[in-house]
RODO-2510 file (C-alpha; in nm, 4 decimals, decimal comma):
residues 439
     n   res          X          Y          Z
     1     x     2,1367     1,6387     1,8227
     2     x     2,1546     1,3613     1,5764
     3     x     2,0492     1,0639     1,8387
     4     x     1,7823     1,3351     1,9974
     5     x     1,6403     1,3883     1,6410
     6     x     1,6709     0,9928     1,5765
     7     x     1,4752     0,8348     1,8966
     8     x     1,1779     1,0692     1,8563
     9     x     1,1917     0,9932     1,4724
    10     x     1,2035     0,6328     1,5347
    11     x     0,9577     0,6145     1,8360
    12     x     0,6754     0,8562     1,6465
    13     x     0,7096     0,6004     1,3435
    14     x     0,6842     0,3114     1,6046
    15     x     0,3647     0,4932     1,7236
    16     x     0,2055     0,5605     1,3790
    17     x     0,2727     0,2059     1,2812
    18     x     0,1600     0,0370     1,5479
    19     x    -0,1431     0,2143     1,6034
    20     x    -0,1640     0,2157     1,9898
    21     x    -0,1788     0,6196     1,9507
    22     x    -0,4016     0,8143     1,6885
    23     x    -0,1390     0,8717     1,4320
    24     x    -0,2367     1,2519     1,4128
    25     x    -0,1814     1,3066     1,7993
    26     x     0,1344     1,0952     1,7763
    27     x     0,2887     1,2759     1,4422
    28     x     0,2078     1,6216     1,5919
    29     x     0,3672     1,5088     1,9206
    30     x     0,6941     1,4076     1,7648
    31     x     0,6416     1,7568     1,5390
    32     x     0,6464     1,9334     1,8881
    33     x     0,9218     1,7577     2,0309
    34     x     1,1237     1,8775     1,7188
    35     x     1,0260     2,2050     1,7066
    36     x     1,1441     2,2197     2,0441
    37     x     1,4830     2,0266     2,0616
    38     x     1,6071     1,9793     1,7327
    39     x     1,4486     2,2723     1,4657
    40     x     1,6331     2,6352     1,4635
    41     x     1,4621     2,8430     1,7129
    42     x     1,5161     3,2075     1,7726
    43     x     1,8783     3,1285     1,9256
    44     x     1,9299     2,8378     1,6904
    45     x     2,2878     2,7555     1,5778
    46     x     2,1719     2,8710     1,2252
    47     x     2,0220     3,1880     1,3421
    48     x     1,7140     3,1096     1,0961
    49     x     1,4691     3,3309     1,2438
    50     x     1,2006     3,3160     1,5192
    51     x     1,0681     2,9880     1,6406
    52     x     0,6505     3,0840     1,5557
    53     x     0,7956     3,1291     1,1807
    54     x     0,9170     2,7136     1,1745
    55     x     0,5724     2,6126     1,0867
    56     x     0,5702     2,8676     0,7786
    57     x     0,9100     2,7384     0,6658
    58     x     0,8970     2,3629     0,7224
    59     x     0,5589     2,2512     0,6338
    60     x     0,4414     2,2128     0,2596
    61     x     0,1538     2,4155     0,2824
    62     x     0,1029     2,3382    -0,0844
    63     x     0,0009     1,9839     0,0161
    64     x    -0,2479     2,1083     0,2587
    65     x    -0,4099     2,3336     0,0704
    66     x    -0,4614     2,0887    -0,2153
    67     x    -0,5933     1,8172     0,0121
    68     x    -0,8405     2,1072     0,2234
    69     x    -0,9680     2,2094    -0,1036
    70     x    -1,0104     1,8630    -0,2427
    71     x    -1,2043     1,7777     0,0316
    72     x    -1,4577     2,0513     0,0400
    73     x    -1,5318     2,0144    -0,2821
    74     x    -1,6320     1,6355    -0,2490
    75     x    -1,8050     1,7343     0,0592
    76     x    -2,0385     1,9310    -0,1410
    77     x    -2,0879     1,6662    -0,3771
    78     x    -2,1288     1,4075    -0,1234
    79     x    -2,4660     1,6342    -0,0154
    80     x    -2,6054     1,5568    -0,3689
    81     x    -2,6292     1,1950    -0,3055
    82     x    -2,4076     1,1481    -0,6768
    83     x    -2,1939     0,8708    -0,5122
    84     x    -2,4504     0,6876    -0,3808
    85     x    -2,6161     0,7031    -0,6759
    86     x    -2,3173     0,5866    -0,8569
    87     x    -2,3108     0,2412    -0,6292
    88     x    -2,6846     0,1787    -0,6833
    89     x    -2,7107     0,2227    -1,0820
    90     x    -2,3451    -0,0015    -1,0907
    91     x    -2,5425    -0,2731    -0,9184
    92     x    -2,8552    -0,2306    -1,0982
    93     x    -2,6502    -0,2130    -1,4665
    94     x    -2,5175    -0,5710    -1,3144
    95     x    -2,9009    -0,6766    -1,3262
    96     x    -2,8207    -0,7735    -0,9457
    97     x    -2,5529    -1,0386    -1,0542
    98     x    -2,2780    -1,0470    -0,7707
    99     x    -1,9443    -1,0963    -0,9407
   100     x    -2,0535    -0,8151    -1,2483
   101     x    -2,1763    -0,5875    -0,9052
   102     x    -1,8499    -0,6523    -0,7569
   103     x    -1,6464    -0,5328    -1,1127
   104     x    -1,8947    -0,2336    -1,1519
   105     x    -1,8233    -0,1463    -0,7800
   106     x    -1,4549    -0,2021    -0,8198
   107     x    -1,4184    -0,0221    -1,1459
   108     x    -1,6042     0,3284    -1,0147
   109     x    -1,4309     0,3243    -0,7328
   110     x    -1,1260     0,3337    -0,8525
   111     x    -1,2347     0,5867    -1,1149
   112     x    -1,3545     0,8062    -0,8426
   113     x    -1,0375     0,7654    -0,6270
   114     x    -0,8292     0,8863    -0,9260
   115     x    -0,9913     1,2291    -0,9538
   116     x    -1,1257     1,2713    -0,5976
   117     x    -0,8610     1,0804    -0,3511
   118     x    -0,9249     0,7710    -0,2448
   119     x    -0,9319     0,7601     0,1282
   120     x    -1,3194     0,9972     0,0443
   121     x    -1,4006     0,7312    -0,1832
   122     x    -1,3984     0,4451     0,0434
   123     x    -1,6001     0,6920     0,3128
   124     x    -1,8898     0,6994     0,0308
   125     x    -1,9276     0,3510    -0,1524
   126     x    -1,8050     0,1335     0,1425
   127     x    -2,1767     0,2131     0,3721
   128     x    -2,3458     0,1362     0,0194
   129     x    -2,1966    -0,1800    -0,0593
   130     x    -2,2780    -0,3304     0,2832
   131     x    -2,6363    -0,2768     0,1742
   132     x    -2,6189    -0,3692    -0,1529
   133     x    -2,4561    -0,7138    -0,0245
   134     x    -2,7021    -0,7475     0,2340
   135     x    -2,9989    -0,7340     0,0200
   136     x    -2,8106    -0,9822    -0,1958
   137     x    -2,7229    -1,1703     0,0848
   138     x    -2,3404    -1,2884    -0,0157
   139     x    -2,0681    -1,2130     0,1994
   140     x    -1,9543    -0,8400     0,2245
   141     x    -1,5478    -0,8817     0,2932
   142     x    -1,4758    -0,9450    -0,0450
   143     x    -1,6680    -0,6326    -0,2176
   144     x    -1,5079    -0,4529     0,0639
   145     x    -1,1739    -0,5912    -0,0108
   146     x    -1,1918    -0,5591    -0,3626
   147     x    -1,3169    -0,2135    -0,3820
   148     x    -1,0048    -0,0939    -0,1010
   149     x    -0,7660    -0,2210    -0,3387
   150     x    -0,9183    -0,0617    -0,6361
   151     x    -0,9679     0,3256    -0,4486
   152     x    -0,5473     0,2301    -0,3954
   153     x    -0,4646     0,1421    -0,7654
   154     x    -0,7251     0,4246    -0,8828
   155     x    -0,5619     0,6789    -0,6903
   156     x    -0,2266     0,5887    -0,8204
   157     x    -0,3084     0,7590    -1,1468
   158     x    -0,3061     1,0958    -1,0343
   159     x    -0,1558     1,4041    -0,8947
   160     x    -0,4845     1,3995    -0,6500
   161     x    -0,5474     1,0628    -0,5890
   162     x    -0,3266     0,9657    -0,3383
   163     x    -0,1820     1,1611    -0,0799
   164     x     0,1725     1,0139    -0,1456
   165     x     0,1282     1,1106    -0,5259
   166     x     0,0628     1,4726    -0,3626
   167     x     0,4190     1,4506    -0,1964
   168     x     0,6575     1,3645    -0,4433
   169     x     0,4680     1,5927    -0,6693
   170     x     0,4990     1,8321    -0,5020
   171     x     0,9122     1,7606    -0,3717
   172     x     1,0087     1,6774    -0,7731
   173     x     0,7906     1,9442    -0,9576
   174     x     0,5814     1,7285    -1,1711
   175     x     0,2500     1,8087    -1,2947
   176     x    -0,1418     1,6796    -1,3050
   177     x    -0,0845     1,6280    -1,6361
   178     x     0,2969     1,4270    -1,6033
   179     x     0,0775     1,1648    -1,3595
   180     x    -0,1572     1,1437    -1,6428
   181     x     0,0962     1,0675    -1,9519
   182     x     0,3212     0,8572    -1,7508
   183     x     0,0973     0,6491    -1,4817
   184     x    -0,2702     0,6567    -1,5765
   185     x    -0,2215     0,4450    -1,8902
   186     x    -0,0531     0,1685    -1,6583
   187     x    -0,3034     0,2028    -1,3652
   188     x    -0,5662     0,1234    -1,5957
   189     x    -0,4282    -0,1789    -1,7446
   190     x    -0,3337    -0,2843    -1,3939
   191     x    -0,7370    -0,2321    -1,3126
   192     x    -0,8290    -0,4186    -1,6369
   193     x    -0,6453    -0,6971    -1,5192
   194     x    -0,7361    -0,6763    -1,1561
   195     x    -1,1215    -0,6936    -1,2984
   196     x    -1,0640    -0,9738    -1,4889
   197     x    -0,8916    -1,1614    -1,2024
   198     x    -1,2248    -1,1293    -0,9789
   199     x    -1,4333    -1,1869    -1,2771
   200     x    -1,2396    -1,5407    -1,2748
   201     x    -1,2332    -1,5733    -0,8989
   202     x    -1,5656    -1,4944    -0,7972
   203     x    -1,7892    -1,6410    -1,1194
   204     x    -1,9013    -1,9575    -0,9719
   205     x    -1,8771    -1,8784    -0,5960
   206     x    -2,1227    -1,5595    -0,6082
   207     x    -2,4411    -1,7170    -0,6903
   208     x    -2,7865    -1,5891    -0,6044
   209     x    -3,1418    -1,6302    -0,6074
   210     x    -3,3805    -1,4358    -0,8994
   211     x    -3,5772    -1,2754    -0,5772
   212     x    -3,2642    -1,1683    -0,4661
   213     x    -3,1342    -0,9906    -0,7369
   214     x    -3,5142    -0,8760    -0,8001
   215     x    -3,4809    -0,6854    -0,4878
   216     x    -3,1372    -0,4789    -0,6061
   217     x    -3,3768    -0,4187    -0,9317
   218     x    -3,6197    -0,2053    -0,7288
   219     x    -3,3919     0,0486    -0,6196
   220     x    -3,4530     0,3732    -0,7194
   221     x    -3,0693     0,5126    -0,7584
   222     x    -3,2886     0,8654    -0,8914
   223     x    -3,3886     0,9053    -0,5471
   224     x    -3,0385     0,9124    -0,4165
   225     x    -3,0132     1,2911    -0,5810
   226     x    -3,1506     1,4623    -0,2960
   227     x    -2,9533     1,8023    -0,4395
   228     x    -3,0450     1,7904    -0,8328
   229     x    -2,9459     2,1426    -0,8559
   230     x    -2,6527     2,1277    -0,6362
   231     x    -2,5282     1,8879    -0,8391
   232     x    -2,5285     2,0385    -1,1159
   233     x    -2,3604     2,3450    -0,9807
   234     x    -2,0941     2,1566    -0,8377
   235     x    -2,0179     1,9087    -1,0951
   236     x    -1,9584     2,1900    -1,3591
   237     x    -1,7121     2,3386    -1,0159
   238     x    -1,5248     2,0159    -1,0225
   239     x    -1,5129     1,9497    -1,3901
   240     x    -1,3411     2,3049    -1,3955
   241     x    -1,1272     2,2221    -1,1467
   242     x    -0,9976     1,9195    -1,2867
   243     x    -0,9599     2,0859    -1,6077
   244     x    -0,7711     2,3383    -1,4169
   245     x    -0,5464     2,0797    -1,2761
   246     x    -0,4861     1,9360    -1,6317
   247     x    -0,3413     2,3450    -1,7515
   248     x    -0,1885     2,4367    -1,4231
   249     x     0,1571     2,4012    -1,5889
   250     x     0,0702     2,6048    -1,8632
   251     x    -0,0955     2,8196    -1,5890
   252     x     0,1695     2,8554    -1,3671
   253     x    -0,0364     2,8011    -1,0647
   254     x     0,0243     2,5589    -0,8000
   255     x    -0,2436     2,2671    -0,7570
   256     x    -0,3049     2,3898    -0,4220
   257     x    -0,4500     2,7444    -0,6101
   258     x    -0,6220     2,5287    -0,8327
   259     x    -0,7792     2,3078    -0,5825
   260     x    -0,8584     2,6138    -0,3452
   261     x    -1,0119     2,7894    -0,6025
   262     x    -1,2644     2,5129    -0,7024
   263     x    -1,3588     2,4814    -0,3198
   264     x    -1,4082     2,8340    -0,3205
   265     x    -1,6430     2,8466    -0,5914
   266     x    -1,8336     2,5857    -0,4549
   267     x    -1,8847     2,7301    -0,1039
   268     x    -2,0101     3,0403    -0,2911
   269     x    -2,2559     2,8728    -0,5133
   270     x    -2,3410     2,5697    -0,3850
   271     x    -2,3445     2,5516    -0,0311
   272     x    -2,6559     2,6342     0,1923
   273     x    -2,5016     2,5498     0,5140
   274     x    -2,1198     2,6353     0,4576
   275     x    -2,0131     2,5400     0,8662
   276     x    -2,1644     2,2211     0,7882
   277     x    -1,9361     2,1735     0,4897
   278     x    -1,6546     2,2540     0,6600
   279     x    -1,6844     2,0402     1,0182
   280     x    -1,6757     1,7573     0,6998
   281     x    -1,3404     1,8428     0,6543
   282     x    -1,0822     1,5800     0,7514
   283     x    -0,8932     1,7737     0,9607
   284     x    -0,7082     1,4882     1,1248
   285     x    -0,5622     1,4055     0,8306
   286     x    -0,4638     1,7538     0,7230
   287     x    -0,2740     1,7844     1,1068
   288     x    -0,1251     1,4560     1,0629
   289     x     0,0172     1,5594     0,7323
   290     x     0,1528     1,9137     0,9094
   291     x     0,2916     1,7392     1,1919
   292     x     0,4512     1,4589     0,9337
   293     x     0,6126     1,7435     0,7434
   294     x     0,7764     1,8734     1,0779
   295     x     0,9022     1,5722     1,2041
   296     x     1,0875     1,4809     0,9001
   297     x     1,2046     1,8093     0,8479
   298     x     1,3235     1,7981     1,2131
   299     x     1,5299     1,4175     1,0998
   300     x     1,6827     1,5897     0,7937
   301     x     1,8034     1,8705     0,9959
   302     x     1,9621     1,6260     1,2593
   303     x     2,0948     1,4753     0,9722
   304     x     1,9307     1,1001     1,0201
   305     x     1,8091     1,1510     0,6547
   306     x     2,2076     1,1766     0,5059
   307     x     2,2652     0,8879     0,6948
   308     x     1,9499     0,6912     0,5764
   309     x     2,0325     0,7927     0,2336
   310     x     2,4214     0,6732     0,3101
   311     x     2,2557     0,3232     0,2622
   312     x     2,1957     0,3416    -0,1048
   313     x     2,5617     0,4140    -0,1814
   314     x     2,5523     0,0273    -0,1487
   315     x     2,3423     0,0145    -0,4489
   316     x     2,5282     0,3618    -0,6227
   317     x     2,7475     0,1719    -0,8961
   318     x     2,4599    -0,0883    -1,0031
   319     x     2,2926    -0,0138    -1,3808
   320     x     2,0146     0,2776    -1,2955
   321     x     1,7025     0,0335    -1,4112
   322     x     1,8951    -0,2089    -1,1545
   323     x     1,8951     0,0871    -0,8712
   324     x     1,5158     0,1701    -0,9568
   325     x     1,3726    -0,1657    -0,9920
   326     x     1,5375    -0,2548    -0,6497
   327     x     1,3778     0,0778    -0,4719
   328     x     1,0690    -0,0223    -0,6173
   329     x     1,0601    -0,3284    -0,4114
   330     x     1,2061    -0,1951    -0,0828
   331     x     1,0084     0,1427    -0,1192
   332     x     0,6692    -0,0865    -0,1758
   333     x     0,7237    -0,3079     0,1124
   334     x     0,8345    -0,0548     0,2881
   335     x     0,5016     0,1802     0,2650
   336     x     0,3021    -0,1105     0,3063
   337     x     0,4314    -0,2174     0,6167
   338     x     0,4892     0,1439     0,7875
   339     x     0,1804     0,3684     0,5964
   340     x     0,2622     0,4786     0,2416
   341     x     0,1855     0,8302     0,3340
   342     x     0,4693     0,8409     0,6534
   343     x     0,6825     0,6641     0,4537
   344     x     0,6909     0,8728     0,1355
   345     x     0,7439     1,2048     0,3362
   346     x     1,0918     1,0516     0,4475
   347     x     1,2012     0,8434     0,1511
   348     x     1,1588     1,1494    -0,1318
   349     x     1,4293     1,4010     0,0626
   350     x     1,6429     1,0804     0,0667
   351     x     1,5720     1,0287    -0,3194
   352     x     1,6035     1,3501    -0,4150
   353     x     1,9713     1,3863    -0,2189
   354     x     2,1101     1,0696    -0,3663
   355     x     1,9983     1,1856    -0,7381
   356     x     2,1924     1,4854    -0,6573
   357     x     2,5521     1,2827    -0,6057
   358     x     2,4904     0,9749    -0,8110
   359     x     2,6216     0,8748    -1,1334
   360     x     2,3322     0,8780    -1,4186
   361     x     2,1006     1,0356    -1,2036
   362     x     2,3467     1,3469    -1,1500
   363     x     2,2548     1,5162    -1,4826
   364     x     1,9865     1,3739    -1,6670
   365     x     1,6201     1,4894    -1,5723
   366     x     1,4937     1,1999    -1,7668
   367     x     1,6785     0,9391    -1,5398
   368     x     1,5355     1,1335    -1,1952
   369     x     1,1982     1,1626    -1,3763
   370     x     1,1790     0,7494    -1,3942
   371     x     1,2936     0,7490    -1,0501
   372     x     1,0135     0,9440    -0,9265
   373     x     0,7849     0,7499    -1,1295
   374     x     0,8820     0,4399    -0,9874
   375     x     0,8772     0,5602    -0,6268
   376     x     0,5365     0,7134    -0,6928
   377     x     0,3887     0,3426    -0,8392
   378     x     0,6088     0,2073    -0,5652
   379     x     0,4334     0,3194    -0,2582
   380     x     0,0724     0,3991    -0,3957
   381     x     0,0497     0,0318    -0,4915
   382     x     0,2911    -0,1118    -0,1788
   383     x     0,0183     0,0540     0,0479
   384     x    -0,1969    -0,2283    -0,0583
   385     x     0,0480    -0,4508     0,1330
   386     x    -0,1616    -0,4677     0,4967
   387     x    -0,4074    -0,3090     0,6932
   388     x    -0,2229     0,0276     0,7828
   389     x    -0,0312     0,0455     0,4579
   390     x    -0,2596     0,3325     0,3494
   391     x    -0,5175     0,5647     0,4845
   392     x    -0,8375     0,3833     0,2845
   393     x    -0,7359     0,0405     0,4283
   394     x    -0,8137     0,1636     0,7534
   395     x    -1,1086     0,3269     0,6475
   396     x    -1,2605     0,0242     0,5037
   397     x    -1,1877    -0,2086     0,8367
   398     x    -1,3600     0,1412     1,0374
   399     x    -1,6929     0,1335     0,8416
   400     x    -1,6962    -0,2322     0,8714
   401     x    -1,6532    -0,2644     1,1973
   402     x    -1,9618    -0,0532     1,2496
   403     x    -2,1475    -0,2646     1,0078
   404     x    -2,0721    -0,5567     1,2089
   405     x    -1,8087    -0,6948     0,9793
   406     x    -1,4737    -0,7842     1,1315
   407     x    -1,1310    -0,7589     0,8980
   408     x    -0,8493    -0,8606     1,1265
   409     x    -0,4957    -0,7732     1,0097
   410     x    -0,4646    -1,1174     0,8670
   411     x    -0,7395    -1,1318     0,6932
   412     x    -0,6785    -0,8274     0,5054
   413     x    -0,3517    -0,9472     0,4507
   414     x    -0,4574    -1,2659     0,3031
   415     x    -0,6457    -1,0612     0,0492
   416     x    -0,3929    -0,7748    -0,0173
   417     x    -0,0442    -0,9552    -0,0302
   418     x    -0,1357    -1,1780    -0,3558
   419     x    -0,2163    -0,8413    -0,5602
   420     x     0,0571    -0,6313    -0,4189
   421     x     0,3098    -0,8538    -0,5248
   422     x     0,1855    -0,8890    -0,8858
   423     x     0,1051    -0,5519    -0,9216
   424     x     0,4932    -0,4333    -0,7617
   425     x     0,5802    -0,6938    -1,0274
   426     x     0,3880    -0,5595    -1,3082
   427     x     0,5505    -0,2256    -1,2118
   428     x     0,8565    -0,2962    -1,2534
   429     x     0,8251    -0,4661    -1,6163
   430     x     0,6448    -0,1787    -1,7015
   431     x     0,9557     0,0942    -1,6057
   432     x     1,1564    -0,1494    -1,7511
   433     x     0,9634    -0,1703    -2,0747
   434     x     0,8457     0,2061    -2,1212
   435     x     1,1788     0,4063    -1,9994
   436     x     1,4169     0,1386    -2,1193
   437     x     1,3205    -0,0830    -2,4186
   438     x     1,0539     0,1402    -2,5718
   439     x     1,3515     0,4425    -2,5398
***
């Protein structure tokens, strides 16, 4: 069982990674082939019930739920026109300038990605910024670029913001408002400084003509709100919500009730066409994620997992901020290279079983609490790394492509390696510095 449960492991990863398949036909593929071979069925070895009831008991439904419910709410906003509206009056605050459109750009998306999630971000402000740099007439890769790497480090922040962030959430019990406290004040110094570094960059290669920027000036971002109503209706919805997400602790609801419940709401007092809002869905990501949650479940039950997580006992007697700072830097690489989201659905039941036996980590929720941190900063910001490192990267090079603009893997590299190293860098002086020297 353990080699069975290893090749189609190994050869569904091969097939998300390299992108020959769709990765939601080739994770639920490798979930059928373990539901089949490898998962307790009805006359299982572990006698754990009937085979229909695996899907019940291995997939985090609580994940699902709080990305469905997520998404039909920003569906519904979507119809207002709000995001569009956001890109055009970030442009026109610039006064048309390129590099201050770029930072305004840069800095709501990854605003937006924090509290939304940021691969429905990219879906909404990417189509705008090829016209806004059109009209401009300066070269669209970079704002593109830029504004990928921002929805990544925006999303970081939050419970919501990044599917990965959802995960280990989720797996380790921590809160909306635990994200908040211990990785929003870092994301936005990390966004500061990323600002500051195209501010520097860009300055004296974006340079345009008055007429040029005249022409950004004579957008009407007003006329974007084609739902003024709507809009107000469902920003009070999501304002709730995210208030909601902010008490669920103190609530005692899961942010899959919370998220649910906003979408609810909004189909019930918003929505005129409620079929419409849900074909929006992204339901390919939602079966990728169920099919992801199967096929690791099916490599911890073969027992690749204990074997994966063997490896660390080569790191087990190092200091803890030694063991953390050096997951930090396989764990990023790692997520970049194989898709932060795949990636973090294996790596957190191989966490979470060597914090169990380890020395420091064994009793001291404080110790596994930094540890999750870490790996959360770790992979959120390591899927910055290439072009399939996270779900919005591939967005991004999608739209483009339509627009006419090409972004090979190299050239998406050449942009994205430079700030995933600092920022993996930054990370790891900041665990250092908040859970060590400020302790």
């Amino acid at each position: 069982m353990f080699w069975a449960g290893t090749a189609i492991f190994v050869v569904t990863y091969i097939a998300i990674a390299s992108e020959k398949v769709h990765k939601t036909s080739a994770a639920l593929a490798g979930a059928m082939l373990m539901l089949f071979f490898i998962l307790p069925g009805p006359h299982g070895a572990s006698g754990e019930g009937p085979i229909l009831d695996s899907f019940a008991r291995y997939v985090n439904f609580d994940v699902i739920f709080t990305l469905a419910g997520m998404m039909v709410l920003v569906n519904v906003l979507s119809e207002t026109g709000l995001f569009q509206y956001v890109a055009i009056k970030s442009a026109k605050v610039a006064k048309g300038s390129p590099v201050y459109t770029l930072i305004l750009l840069v800095f709501s998306t990854a605003v937006l990605s924090a509290f939304l999630d940021n691969v429905t971000t990219i879906l909404l402000i990417v189509p705008v910024t090829l016209v806004v740099t059109a009209e401009l007439e300066v070269p669209p890769i970079p704002f593109l670029m830029a504004e990928t790497i921002a929805s990544n480090i925006g999303g970081t922040a939050t419970l919501i913001g990044d599917p990965p962030n959802l995960i280990i959430g989720s797996q380790a019990g921590l809160s909306f408002g635990a994200f908040m406290v211990n990785l929003a004040p870092f994301i936005l110094i990390l966004l500061i400084l990323y600002c500051l570094f195209l501010w520097v960059y860009y300055k004296n290669e974006m340079q345009v003509t008055v007429e040029k920027r005249a022409r950004i000036m004579e957008f009407d971002e007003k006329s974007s709100i084609v739902e003024p109503v709507m809009l107000k209706k469902a920003g009070f919805i999501m304002c709730l919500t995210l208030l909601g997400f902010l008490a669920h602790g103190a609530l005692h609801l899961e942010p899959s009730v919370i998220a649910m419940s906003g979408a609810t709401a909004a189909l019930l007092f918003c929505c005129k066409d409620i079929d419409h809002a849900l074909e929006k869905i992204e339901w390919s990501t939602l079966f990728f994620f169920i099919g992801l949650f199967l096929l690791v479940k099916g490599a911890e039950h073969a027992g690749l997992m204990e074997e994966l997580g063997s490896l660390l006992n080569l790191i087990s007697d190092w200091h803890p901020l030694a063991i953390i700072i050096t997951l930090i830097w396989v764990c990023g690489l790692c997520a970049g290279i194989m898709n932060n989201v795949s990636f973090t659905a294996a790596i957190v039941i191989i966490i979470q079983a060597f914090m169990a036996r380890h020395g420091a980590f064994v009793d001291s929720p404080a110790m596994q609490e930094t540890l999750w941190w870490a790996l959360a900063l770790a992979v959120c910001l390591g899927g910055n790394l290439t072009a399939v490192g996270a779900a919005a990267n591939l967005c991004t090079i999608s739209i483009a492509k339509k627009g006419g603009q090409d972004i090979s893997f190299k050239t998406f590299s050449m942009y994205s390696l430079p700030i995933t190293i600092v920022t993996l860098i930054l990370t790891s002086v900041y665990v250092a510095i908040r859970y060590w020297v400020l302790i």
